[in-house]
N, C-alpha and C positions, 0 to 999 in steps of 0.2 A: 820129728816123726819120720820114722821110714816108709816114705812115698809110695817107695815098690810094696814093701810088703800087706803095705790097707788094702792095696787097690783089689786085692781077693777078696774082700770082702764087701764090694760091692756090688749091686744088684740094677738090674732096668729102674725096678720101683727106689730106690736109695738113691738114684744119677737124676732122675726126672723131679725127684722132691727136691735135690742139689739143686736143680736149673729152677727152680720153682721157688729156693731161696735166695738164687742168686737174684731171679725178676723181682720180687718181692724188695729187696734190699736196694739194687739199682733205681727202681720205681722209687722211693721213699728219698734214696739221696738226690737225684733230677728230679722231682717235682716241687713245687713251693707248697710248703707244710701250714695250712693258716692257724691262725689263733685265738680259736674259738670256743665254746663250750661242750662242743663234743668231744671226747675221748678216744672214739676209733680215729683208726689213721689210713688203715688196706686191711678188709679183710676179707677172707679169711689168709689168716699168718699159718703157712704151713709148717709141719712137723719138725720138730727141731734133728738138723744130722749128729748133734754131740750131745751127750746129758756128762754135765759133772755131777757124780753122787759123792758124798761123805760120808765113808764108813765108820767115822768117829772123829771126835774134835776135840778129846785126848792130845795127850804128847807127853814125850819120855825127856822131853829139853826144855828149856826155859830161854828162846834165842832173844837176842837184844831188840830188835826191832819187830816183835812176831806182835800183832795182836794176844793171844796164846798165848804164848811162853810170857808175857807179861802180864796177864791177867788182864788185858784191856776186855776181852771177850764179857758180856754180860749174861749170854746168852746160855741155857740149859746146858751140858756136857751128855753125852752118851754115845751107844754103839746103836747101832742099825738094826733093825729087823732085818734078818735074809731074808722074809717073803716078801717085806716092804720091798727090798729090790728087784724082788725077781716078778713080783706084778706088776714094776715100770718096766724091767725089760719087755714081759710079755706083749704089753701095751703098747709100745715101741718098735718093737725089732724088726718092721717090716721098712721103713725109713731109716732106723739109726743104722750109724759108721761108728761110731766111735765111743767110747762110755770112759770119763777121765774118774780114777777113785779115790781122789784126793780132794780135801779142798784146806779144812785147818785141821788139825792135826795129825796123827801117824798113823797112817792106813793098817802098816804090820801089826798095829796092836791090836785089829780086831782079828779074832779065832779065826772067823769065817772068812775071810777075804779068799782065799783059794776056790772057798766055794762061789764067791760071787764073782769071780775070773771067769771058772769051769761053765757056769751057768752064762754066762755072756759070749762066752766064744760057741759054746754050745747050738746060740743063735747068731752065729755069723757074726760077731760085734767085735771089731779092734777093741784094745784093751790096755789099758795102761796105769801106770799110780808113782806117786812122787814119794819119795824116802828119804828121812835122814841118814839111814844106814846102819843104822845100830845094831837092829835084831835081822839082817839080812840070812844072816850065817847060821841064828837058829830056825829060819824062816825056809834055807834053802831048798827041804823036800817038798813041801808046799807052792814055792814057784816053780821049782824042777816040774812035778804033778801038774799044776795048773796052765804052765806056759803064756802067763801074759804078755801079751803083744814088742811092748816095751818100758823100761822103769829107770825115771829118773832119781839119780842120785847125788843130793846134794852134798857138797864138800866144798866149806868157805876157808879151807886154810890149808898146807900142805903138813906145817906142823902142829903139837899138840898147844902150843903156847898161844899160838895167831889161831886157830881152829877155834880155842877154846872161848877168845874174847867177843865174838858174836854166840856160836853154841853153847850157849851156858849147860853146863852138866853131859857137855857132850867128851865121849873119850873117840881118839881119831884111830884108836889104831882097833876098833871095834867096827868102825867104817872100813878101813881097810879090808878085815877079815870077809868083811862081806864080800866087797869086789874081788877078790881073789877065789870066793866061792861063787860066786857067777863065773867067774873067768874058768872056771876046770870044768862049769858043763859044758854037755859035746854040742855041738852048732844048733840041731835040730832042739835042743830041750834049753838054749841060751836066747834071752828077747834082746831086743834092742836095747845096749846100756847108753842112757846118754850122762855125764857128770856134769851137774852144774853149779860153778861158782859164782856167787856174790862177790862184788867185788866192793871194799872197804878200804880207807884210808890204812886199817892196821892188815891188809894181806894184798896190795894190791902189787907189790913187790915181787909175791912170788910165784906171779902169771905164769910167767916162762918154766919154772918149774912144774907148774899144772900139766904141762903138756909130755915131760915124760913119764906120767902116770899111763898115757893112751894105750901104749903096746903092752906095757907089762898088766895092764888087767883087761888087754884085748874090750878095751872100751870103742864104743860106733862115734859117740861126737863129745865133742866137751862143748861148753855153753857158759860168754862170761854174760853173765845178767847185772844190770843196774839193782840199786836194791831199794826197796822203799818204804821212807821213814814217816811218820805219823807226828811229829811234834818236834820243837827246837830243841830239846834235848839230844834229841840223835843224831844232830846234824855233825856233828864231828865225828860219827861214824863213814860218812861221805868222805870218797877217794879226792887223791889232790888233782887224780887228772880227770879232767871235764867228758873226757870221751867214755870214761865208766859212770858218770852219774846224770840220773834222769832230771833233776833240778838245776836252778839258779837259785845262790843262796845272796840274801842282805840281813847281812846283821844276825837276827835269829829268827829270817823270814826265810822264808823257801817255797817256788813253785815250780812245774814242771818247765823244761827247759823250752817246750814247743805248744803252738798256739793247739788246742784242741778241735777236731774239726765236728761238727753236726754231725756224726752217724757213729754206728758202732756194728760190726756185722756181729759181736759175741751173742747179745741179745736175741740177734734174730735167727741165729744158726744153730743156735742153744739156750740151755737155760743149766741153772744149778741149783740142788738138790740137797737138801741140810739132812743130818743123819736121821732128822725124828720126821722127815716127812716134804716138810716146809719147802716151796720153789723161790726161788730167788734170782734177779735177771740175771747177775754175773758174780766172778771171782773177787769181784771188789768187794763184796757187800759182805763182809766175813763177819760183822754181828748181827747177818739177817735184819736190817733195817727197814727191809723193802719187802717185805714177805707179801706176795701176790694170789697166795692160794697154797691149800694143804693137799698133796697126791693121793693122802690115805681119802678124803671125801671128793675128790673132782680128778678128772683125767688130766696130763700134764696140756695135754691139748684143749683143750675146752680152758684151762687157765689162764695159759698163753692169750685165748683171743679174747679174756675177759676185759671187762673195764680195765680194771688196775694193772696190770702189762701194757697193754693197748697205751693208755694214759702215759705209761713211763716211758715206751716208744716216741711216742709224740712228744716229750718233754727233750729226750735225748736228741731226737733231731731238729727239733727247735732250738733251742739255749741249754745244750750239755751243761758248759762253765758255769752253768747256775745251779746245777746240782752238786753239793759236798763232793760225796762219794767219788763222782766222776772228776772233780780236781786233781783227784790225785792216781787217775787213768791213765795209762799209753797206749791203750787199743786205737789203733787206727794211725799213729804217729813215731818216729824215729825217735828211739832215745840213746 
């Protein structure tokens, strides 16, 4: 994220809710958490400074390891109400920084996505969303107009062949097109590009090459990310070198490579937001397992400090490792 450029959008009341999640969070991991039958843990848990919404969980790829593009997803498929959105911002915007518009699948595919940029920067809100890159290029007067914040773009291969063995049905030089059409807006109408590769046993060769992309599409960062896999089938997607992957494999077992610690600040700094409504504690939980409350009947605040959050907090800082979901975490740990 670019540092410099959020810091405009925050406010006395957005910095004192920050220091207000920071005690909150602090408190939680220094105090001895008991293990009792109550539920709450600290409250009240104040306002969250990030919401991830999901403007649709769609997708134009079928990638090898994606919940999504595999079908693992059991969960309903749709697009978003834009007023659904824009009654969290309202409800919102006096604490939030930051509104992330992705979660499973491709955000460009919904119509409105420009409108629900325009409507969040409108109210002071960093703004950002994650892309395969496909429809960049038909999408371009729409970002030009909207100006979000910053938009990551993923590219797991430099060529068509290694691109295509993770992106199933993805064509690379349609990713291209897009970055090059980012790259010719002028500074003021251009967000923050960051590209982020996956790194895989079948591309992990052509890192070095990733990096003379930066200039020629006047990109801000590149980012090698670990990738993560769901079952012993995919394990042979995993790089040979140990410094790109988050596991330790035996045989056809695999776990994270690092002990997981008690806490987690995602939960407490945010929450995440399914396109039909549904709050969810975090980015893990991609078939909404955990669903804590619905925004269209309760405020996202009034959810947060209900039982069923409150409960999951206390689970997370008690015994994380004993929840699923969170096995297959790195918030909070080096991978």
């Amino acid at each position: 994220m670019n540092r410099f450029k959020i810091i405009k959008y925050l406010t006395i009341r957005k910095l004192i809710n920050l220091i207000n999640l920071s005690f909150y969070y602090r408190n939680l991991k220094t105090k001895k958490i008991k293990q009792n039958n109550g539920s709450k843990v600290n409250k009240p848990l104040p306002p969250p400074s990030f919401i991830t919404f999901e403007p649709t969980n769609y997708c134009n790829l079928k990638c090898a390891a994606c919940p999504s593009g595999t079908g693992l997803l059991t969960r309903d498929k749709g697009f978003a109400d834009l007023e659904l959105f824009k009654n969290l911002i309202q409800q919102n915007k006096k604490h939030l920084v930051n509104i992330i518009l992705h979660f499973q699948g491709e955000p460009l595919l919904h119509e409105q996505l420009g409108k629900m940029i325009s409507f969040a920067k409108k109210h002071k809100i960093f703004t950002e969303f994650s892309t395969n890159g496909h429809t960049i290029h038909t999408n371009i007067d729409i970002i030009k107009n909207s100006k979000p914040d910053r938009i990551i773009v993923s590219l797991d291969g430099i060529e068509q062949e290694t691109y295509n063995k993770y992106r199933v049905n993805g064509d690379i030089k349609k990713v291209y097109q897009g970055l090059e059409a980012l790259s010719q807006l002028n500074k003021k109408e251009r967000p923050y590009i960051e590209l982020q590769f996956l790194v895989f046993k079948h591309n992990e060769h052509e890192i070095e090459q990733l990096y003379k992309l930066k200039n020629k599409y006047k990109i801000d960062k590149i980012s090698l990310k670990t990738a993560q896999i769901y079952s012993k089938n995919q394990i042979d997607l995993l790089p040979n070198n140990s410094k790109y992957s988050r596991y330790i494999v035996n045989g056809d077992k695999f776990e994270i490579n690092s002990k997981l610690p008690n806490s987690c600040r995602r939960i407490i700094f945010g929450s995440v937001i399914t396109w039909d409504g549904k709050l969810v504690p975090c980015c893990f939980d991609k078939d909404a397992n955990f669903i804590m409350g619905d925004i269209k009947n309760k405020s996202m605040n009034d959810i947060r400090n209900g039982n069923n959050y409150q409960r999951f907090i206390k689970n997370v800082f008690l015994q994380r490792n004993k929840i699923e979901m969170c096995k297959n975490c790195t918030e909070g740990i080096r991978t």
